[in-house]
PQR file of N, CA, C, O and H, with PARSE charges and radii, in Angstrom:
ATOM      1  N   UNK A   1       0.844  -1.171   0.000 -0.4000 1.5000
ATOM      2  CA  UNK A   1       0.000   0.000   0.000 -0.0000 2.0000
ATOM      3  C   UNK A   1       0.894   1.241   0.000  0.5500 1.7000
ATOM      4  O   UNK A   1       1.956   1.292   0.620 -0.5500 1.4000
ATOM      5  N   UNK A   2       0.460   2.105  -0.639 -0.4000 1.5000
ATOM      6  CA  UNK A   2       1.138   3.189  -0.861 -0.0000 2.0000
ATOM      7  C   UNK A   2       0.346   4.696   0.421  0.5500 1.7000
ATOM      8  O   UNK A   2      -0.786   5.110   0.670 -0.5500 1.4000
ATOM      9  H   UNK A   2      -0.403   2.064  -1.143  0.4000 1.0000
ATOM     10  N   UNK A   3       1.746   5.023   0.877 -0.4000 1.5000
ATOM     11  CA  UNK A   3       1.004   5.994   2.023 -0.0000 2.0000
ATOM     12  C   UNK A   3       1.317   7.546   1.568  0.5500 1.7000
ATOM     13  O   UNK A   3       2.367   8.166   1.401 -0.5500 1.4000
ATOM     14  H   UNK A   3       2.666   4.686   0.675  0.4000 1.0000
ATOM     15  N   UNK A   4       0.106   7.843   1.461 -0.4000 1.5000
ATOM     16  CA  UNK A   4      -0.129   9.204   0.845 -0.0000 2.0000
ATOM     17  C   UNK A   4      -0.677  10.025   2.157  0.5500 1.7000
ATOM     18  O   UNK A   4      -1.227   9.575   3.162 -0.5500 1.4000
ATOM     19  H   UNK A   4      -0.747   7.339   1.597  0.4000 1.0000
ATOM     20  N   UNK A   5      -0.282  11.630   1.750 -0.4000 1.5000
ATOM     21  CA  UNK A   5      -0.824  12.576   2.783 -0.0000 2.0000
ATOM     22  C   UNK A   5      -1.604  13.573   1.680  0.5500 1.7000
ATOM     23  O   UNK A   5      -1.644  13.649   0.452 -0.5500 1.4000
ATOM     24  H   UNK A   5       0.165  11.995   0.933  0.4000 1.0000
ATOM     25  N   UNK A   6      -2.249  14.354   2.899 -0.4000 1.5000
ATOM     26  CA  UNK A   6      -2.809  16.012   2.157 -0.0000 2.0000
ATOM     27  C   UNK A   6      -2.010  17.074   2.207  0.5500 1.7000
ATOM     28  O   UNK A   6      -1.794  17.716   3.235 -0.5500 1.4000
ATOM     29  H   UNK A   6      -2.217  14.293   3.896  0.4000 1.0000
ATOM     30  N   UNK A   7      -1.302  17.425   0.567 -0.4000 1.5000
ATOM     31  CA  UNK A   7      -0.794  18.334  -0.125 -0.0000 2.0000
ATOM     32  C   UNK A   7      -1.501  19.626   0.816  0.5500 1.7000
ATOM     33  O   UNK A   7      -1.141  20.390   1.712 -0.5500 1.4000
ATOM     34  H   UNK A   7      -1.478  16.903  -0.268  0.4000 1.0000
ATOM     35  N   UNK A   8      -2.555  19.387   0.127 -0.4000 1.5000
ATOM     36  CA  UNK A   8      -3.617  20.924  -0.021 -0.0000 2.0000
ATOM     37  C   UNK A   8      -5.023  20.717  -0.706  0.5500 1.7000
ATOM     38  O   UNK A   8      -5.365  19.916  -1.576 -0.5500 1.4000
ATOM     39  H   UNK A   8      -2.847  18.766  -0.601  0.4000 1.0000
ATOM     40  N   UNK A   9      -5.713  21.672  -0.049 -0.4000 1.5000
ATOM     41  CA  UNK A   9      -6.910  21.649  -0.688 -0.0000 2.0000
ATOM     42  C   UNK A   9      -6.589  23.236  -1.847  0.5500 1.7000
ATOM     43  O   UNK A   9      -5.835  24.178  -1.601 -0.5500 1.4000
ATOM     44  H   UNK A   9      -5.436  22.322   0.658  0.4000 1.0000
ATOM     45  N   UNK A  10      -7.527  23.011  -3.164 -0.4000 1.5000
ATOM     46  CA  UNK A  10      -7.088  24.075  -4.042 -0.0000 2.0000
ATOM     47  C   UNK A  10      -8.914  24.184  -4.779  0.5500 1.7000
ATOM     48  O   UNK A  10      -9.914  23.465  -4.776 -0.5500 1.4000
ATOM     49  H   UNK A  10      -8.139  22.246  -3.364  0.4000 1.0000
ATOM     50  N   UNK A  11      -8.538  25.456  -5.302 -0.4000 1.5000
ATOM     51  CA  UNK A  11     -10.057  25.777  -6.253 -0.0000 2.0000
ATOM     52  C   UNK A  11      -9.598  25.705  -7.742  0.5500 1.7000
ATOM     53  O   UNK A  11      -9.034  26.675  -8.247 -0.5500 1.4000
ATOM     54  H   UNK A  11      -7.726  26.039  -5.304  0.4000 1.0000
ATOM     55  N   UNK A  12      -9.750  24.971  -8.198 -0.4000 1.5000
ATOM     56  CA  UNK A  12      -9.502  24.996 -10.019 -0.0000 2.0000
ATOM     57  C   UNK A  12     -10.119  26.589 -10.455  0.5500 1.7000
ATOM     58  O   UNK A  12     -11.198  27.039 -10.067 -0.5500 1.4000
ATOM     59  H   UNK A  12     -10.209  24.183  -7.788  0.4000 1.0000
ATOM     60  N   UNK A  13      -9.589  26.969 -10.941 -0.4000 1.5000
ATOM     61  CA  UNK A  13      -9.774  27.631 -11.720 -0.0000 2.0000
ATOM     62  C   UNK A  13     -10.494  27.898 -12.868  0.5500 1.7000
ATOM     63  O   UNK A  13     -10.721  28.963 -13.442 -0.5500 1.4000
ATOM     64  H   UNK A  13      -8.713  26.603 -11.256  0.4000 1.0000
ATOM     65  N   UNK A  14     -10.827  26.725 -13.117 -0.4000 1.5000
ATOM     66  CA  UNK A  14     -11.483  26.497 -14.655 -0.0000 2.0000
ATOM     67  C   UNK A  14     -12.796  26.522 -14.521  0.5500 1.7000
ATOM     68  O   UNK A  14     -13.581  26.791 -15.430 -0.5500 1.4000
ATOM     69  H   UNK A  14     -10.642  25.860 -12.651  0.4000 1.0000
ATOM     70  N   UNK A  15     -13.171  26.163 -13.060 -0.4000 1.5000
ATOM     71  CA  UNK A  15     -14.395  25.730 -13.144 -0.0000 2.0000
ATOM     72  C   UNK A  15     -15.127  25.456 -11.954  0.5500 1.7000
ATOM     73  O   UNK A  15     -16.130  24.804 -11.662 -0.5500 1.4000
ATOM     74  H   UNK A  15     -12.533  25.945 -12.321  0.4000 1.0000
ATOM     75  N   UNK A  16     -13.997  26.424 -11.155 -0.4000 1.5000
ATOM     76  CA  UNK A  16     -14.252  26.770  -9.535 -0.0000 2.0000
ATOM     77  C   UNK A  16     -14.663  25.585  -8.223  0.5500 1.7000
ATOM     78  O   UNK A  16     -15.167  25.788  -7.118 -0.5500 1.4000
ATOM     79  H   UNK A  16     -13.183  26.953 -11.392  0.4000 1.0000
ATOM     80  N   UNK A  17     -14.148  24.138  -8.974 -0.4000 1.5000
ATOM     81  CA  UNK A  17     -14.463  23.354  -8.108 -0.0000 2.0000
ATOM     82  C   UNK A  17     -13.534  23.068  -7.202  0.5500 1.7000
ATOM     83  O   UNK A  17     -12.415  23.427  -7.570 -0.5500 1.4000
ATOM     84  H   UNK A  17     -13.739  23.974  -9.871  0.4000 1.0000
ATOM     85  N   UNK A  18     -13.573  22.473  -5.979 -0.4000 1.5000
ATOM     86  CA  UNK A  18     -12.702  22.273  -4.471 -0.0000 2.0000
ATOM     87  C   UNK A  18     -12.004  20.840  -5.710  0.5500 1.7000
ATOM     88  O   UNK A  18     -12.545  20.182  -6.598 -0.5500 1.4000
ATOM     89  H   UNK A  18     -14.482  22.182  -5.680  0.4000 1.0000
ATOM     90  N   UNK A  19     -10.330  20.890  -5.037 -0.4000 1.5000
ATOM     91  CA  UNK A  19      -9.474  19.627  -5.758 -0.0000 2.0000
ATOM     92  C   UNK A  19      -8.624  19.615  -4.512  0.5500 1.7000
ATOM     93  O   UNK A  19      -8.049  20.608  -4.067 -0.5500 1.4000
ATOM     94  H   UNK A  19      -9.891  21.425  -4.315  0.4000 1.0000
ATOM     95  N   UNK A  20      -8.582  17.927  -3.778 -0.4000 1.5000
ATOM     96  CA  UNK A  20      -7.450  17.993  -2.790 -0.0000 2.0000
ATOM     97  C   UNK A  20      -6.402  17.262  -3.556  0.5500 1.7000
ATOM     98  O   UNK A  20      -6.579  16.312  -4.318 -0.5500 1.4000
ATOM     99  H   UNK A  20      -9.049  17.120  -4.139  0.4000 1.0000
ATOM    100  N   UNK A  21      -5.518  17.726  -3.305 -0.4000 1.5000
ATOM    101  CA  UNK A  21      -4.398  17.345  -3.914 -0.0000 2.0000
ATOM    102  C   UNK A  21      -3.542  16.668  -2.200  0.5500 1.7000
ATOM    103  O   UNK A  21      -3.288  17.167  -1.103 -0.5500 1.4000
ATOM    104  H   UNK A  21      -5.374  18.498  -2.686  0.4000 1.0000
ATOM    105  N   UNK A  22      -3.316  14.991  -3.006 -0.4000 1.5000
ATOM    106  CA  UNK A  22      -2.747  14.223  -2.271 -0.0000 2.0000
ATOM    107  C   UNK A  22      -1.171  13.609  -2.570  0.5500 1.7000
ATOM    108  O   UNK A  22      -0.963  13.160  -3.698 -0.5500 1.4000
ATOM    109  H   UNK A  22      -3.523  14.586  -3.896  0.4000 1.0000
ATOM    110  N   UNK A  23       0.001  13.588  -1.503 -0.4000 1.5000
ATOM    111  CA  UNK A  23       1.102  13.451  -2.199 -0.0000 2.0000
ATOM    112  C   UNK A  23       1.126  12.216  -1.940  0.5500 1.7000
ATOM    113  O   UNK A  23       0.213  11.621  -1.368 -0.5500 1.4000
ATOM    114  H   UNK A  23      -0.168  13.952  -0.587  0.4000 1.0000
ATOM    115  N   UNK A  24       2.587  11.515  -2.492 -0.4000 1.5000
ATOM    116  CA  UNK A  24       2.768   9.906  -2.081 -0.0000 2.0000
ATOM    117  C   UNK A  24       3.902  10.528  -1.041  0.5500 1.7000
ATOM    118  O   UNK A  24       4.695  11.416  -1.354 -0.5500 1.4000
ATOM    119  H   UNK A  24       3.328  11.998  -2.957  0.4000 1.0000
ATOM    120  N   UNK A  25       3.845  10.069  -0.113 -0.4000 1.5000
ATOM    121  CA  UNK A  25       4.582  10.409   1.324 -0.0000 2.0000
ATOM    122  C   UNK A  25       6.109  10.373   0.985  0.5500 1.7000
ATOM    123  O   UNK A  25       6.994  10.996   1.571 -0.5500 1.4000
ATOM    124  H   UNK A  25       3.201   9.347   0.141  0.4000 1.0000
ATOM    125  N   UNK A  26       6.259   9.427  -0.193 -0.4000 1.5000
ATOM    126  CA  UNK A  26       7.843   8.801   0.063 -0.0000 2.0000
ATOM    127  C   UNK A  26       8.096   9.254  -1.114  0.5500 1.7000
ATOM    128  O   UNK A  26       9.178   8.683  -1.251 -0.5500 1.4000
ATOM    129  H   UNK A  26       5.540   8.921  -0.669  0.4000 1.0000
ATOM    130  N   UNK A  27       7.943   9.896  -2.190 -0.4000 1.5000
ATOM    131  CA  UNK A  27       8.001  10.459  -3.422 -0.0000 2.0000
ATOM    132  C   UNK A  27       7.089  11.575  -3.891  0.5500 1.7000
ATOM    133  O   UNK A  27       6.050  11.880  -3.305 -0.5500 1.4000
ATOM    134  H   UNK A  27       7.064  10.359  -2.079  0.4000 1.0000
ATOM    135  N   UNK A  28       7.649  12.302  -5.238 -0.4000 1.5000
ATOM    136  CA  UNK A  28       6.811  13.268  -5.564 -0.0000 2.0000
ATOM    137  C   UNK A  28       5.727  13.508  -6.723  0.5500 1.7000
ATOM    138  O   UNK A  28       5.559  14.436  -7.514 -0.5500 1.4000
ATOM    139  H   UNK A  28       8.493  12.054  -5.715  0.4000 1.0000
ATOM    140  N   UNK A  29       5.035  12.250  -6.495 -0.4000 1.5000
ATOM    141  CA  UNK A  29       4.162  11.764  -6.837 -0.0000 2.0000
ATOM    142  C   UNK A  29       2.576  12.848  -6.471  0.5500 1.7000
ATOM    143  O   UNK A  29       2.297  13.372  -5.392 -0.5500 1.4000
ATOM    144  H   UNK A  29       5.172  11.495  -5.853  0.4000 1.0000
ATOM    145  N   UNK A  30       2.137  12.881  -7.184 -0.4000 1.5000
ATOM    146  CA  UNK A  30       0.428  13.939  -6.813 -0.0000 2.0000
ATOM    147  C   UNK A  30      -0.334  12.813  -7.113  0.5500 1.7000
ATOM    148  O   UNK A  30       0.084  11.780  -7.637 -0.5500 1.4000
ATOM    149  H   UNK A  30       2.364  12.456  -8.060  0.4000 1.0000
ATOM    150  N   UNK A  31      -1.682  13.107  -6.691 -0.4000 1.5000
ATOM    151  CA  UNK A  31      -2.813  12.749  -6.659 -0.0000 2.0000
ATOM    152  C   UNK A  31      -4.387  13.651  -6.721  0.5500 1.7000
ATOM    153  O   UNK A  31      -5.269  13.297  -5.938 -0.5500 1.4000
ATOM    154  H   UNK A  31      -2.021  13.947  -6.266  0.4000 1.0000
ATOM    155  N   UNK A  32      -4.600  14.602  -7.517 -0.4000 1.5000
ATOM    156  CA  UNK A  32      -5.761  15.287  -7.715 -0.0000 2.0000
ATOM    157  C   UNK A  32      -6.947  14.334  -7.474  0.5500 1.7000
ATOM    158  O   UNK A  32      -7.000  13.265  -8.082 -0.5500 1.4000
ATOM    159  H   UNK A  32      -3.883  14.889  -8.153  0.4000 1.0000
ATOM    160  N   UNK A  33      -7.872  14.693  -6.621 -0.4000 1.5000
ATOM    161  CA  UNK A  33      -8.884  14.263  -6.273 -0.0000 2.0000
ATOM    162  C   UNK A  33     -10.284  15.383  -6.375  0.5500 1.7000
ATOM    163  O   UNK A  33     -10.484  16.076  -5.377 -0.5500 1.4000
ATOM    164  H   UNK A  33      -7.829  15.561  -6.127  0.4000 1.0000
ATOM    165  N   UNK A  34     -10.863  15.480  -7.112 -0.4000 1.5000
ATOM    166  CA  UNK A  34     -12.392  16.916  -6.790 -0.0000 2.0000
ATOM    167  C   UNK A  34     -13.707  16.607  -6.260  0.5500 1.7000
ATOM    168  O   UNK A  34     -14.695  15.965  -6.619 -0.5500 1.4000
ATOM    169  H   UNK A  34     -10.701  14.917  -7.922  0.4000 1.0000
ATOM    170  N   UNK A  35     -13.268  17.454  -5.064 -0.4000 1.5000
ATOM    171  CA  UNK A  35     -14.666  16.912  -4.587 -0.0000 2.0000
ATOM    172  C   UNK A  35     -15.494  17.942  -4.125  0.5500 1.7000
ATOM    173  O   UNK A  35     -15.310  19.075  -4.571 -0.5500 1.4000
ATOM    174  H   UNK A  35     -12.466  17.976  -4.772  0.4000 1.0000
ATOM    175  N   UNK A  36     -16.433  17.718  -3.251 -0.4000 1.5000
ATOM    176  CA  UNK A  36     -17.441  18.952  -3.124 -0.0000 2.0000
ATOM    177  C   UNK A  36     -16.935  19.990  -2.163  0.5500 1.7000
ATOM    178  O   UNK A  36     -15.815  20.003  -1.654 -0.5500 1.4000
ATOM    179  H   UNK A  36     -16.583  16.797  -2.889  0.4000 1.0000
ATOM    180  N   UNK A  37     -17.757  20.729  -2.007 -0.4000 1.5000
ATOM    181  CA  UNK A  37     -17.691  22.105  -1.381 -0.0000 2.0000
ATOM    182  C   UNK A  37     -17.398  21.478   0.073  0.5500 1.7000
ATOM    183  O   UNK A  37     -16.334  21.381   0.684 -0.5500 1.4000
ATOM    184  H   UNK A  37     -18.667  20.719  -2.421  0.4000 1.0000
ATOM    185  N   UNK A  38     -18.796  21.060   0.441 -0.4000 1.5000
ATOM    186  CA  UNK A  38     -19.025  20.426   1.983 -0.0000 2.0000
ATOM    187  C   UNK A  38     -17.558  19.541   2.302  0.5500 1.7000
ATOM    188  O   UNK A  38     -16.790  20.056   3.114 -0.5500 1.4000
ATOM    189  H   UNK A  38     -19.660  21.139  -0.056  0.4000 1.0000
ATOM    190  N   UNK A  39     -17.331  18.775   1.937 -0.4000 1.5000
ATOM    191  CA  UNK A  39     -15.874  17.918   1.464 -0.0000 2.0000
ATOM    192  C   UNK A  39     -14.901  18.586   2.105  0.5500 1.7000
ATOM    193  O   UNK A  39     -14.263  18.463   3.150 -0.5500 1.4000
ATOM    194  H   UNK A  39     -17.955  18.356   1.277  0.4000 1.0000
ATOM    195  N   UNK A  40     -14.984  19.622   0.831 -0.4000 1.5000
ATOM    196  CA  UNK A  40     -13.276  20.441   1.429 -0.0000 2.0000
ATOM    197  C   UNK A  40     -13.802  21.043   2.364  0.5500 1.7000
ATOM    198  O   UNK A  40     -13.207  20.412   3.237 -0.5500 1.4000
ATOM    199  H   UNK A  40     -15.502  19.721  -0.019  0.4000 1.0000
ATOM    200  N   UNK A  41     -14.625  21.966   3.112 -0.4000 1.5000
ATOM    201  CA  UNK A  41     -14.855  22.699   4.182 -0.0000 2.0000
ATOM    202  C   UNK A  41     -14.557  21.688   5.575  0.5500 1.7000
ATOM    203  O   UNK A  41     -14.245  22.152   6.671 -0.5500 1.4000
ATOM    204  H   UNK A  41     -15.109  22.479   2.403  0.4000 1.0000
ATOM    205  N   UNK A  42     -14.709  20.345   5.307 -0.4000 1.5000
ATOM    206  CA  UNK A  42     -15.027  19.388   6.335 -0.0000 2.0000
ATOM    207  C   UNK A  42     -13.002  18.966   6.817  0.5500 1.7000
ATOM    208  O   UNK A  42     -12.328  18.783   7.831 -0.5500 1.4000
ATOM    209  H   UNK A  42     -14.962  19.969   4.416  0.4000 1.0000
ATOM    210  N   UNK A  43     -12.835  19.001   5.477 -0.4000 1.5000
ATOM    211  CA  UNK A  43     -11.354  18.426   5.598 -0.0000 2.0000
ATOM    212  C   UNK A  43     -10.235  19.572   5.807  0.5500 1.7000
ATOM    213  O   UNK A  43      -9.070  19.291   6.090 -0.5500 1.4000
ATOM    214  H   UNK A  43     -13.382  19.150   4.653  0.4000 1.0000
ATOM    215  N   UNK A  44     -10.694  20.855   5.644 -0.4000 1.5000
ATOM    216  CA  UNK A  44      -9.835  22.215   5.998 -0.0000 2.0000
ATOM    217  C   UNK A  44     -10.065  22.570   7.124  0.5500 1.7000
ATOM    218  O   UNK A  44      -9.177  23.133   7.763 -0.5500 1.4000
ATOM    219  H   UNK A  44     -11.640  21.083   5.415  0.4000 1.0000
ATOM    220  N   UNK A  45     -11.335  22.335   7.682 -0.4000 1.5000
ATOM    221  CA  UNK A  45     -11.482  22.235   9.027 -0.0000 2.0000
ATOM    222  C   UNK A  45     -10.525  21.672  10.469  0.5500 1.7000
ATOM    223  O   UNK A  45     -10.078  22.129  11.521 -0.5500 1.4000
ATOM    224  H   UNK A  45     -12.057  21.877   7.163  0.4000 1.0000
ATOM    225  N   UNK A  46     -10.586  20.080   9.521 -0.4000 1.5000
ATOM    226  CA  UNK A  46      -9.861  19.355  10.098 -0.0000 2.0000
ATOM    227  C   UNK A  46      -8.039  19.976  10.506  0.5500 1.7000
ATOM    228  O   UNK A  46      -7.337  20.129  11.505 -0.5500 1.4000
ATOM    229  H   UNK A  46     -10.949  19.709   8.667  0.4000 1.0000
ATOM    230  N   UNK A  47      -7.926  20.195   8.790 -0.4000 1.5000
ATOM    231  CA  UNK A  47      -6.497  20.767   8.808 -0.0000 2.0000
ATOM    232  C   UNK A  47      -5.953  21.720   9.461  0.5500 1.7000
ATOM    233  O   UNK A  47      -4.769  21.784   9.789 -0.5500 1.4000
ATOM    234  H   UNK A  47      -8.497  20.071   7.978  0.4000 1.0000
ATOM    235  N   UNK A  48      -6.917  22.609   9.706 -0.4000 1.5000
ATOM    236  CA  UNK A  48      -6.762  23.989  10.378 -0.0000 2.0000
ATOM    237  C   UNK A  48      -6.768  23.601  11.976  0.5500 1.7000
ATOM    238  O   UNK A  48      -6.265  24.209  12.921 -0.5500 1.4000
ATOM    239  H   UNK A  48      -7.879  22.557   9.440  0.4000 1.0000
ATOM    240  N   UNK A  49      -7.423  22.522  11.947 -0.4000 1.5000
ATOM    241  CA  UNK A  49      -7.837  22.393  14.047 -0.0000 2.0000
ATOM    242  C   UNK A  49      -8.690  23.393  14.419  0.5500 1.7000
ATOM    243  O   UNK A  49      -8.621  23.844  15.563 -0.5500 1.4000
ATOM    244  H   UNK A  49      -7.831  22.028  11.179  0.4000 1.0000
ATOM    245  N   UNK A  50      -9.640  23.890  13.474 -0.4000 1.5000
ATOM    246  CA  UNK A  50     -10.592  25.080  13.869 -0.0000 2.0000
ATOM    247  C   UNK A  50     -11.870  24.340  14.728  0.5500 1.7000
ATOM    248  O   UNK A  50     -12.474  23.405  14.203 -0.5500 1.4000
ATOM    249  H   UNK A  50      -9.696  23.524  12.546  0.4000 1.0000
ATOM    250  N   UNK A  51     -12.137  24.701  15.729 -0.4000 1.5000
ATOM    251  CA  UNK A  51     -13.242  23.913  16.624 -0.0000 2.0000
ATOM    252  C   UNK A  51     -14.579  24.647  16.836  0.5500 1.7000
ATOM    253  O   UNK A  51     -14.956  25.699  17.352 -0.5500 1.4000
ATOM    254  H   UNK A  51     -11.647  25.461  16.156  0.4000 1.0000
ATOM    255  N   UNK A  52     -15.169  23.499  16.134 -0.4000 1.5000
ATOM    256  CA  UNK A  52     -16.753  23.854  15.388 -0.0000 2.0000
ATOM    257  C   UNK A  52     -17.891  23.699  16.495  0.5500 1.7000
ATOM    258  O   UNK A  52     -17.545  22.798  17.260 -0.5500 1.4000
ATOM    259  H   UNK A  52     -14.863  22.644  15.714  0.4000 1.0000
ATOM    260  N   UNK A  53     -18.772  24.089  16.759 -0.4000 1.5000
ATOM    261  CA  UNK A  53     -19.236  24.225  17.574 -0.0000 2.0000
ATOM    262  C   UNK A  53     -20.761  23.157  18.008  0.5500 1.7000
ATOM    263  O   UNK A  53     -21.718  23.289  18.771 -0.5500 1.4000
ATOM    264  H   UNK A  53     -19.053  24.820  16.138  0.4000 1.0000
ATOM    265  N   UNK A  54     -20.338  22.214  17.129 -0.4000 1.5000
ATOM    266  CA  UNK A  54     -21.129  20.807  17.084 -0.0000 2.0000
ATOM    267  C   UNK A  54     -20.539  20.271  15.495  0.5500 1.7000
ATOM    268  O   UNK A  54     -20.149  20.849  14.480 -0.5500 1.4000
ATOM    269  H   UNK A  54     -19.561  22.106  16.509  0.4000 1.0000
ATOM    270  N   UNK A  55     -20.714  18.880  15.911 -0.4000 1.5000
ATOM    271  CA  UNK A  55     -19.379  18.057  15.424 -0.0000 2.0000
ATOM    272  C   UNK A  55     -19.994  17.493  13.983  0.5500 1.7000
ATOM    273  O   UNK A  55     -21.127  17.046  13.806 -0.5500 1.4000
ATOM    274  H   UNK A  55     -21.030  18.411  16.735  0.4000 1.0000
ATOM    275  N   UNK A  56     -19.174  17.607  13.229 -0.4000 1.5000
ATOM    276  CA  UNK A  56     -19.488  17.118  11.412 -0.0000 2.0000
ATOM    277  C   UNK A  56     -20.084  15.882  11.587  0.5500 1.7000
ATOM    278  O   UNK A  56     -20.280  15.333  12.671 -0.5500 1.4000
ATOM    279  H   UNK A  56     -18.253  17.970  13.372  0.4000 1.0000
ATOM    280  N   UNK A  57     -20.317  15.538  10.688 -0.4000 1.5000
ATOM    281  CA  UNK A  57     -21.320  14.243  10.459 -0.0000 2.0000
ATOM    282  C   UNK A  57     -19.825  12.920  10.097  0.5500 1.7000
ATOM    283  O   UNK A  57     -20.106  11.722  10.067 -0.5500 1.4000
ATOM    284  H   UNK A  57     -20.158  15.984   9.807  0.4000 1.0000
ATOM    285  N   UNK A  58     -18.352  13.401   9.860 -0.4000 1.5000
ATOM    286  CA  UNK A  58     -17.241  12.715   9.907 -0.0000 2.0000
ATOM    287  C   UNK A  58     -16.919  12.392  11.420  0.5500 1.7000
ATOM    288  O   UNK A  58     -16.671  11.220  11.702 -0.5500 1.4000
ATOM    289  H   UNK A  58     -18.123  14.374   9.884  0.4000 1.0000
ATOM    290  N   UNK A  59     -16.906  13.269  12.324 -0.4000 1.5000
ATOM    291  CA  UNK A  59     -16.810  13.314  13.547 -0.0000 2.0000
ATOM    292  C   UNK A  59     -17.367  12.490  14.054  0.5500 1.7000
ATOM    293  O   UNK A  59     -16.662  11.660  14.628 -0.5500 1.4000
ATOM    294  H   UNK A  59     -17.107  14.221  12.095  0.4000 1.0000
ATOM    295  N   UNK A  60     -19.153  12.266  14.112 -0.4000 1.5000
ATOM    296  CA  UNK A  60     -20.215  11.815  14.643 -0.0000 2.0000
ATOM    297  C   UNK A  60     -19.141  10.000  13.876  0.5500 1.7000
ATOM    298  O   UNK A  60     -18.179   9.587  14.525 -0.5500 1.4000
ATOM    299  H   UNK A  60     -19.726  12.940  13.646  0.4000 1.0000
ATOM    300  N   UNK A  61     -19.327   9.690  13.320 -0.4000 1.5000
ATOM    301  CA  UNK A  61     -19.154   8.165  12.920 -0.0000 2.0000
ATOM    302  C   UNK A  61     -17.926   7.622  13.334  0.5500 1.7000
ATOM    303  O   UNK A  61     -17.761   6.443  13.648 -0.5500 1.4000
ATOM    304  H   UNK A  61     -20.108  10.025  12.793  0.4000 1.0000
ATOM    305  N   UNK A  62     -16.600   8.979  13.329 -0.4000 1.5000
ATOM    306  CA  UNK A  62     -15.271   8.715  14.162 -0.0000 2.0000
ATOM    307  C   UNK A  62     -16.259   7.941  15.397  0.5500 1.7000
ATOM    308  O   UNK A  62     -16.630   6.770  15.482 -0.5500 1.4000
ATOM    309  H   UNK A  62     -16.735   9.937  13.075  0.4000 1.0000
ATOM    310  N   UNK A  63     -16.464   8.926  16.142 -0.4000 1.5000
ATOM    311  CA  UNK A  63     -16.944   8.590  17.534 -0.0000 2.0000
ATOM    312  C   UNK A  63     -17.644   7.460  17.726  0.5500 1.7000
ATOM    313  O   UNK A  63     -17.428   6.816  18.753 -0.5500 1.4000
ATOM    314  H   UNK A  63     -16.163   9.877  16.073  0.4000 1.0000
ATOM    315  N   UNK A  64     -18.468   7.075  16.917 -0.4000 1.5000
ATOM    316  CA  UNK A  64     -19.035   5.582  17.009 -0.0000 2.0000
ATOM    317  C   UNK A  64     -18.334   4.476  16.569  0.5500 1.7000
ATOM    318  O   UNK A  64     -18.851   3.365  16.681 -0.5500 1.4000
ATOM    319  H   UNK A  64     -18.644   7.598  16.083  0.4000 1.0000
ATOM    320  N   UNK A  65     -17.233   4.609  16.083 -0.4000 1.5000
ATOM    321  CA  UNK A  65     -16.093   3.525  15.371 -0.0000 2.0000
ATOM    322  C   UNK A  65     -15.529   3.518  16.749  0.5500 1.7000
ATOM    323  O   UNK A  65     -15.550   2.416  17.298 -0.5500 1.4000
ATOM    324  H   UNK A  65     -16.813   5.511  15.992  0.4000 1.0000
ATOM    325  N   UNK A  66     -15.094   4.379  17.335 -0.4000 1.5000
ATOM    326  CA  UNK A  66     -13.924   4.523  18.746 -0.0000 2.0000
ATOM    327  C   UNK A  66     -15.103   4.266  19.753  0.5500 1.7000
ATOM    328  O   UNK A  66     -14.546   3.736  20.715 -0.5500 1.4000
ATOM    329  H   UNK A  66     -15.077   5.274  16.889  0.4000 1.0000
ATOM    330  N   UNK A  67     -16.348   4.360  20.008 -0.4000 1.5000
ATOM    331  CA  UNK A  67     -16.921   3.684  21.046 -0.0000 2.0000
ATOM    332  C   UNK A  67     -17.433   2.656  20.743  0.5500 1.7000
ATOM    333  O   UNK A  67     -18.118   2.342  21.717 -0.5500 1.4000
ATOM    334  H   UNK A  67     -16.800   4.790  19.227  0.4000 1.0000
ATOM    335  N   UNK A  68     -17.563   1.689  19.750 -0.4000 1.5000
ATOM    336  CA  UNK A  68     -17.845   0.326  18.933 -0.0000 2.0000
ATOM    337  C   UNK A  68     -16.095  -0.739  19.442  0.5500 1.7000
ATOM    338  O   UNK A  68     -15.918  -1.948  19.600 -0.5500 1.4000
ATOM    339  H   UNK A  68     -17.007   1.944  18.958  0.4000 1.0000
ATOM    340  N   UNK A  69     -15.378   0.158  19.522 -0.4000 1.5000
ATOM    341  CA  UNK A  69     -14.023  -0.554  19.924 -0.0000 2.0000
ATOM    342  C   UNK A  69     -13.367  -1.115  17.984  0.5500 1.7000
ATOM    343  O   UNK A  69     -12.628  -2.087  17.827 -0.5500 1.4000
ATOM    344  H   UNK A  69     -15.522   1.139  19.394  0.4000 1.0000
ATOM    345  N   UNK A  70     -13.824  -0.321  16.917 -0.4000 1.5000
ATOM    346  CA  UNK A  70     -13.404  -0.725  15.835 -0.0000 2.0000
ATOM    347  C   UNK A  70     -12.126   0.122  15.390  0.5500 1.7000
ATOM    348  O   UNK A  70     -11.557  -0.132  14.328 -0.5500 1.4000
ATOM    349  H   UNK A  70     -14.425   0.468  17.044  0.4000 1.0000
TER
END
């Protein structure tokens, strides 16, 4: 398996959609991925450590995976 991180989140230009751009950890390898608005807001969130004032719907299922013991 190949272990990739988050580059960055970016706005195309062309056509104003959210693109996270993912690297390969051990090389300089990219990975463009486009996804939605909600998406990137959810995952810049994350990146930033900005603390929301009731928890994403990513959050909510973390929390039931970690109290499920999965």
């Amino acid at each position: 398996m190949i272990e990739m991180v988050i580059e960055s989140i970016r706005v195309s230009l062309m056509n104003y959609q959210r693109v996270v751009i993912l690297k390969e950890k051990e090389s300089d390898r990219y990975l463009p991925i486009w996804i939605g608005p909600a998406e990137a807001d959810a995952i810049a969130v994350r990146l930033q450590e900005v603390t929301v004032s009731r928890p994403l719907t990513h959050d909510l299922l973390r929390s039931m995976i970690d109290t499920l013991g999965g």
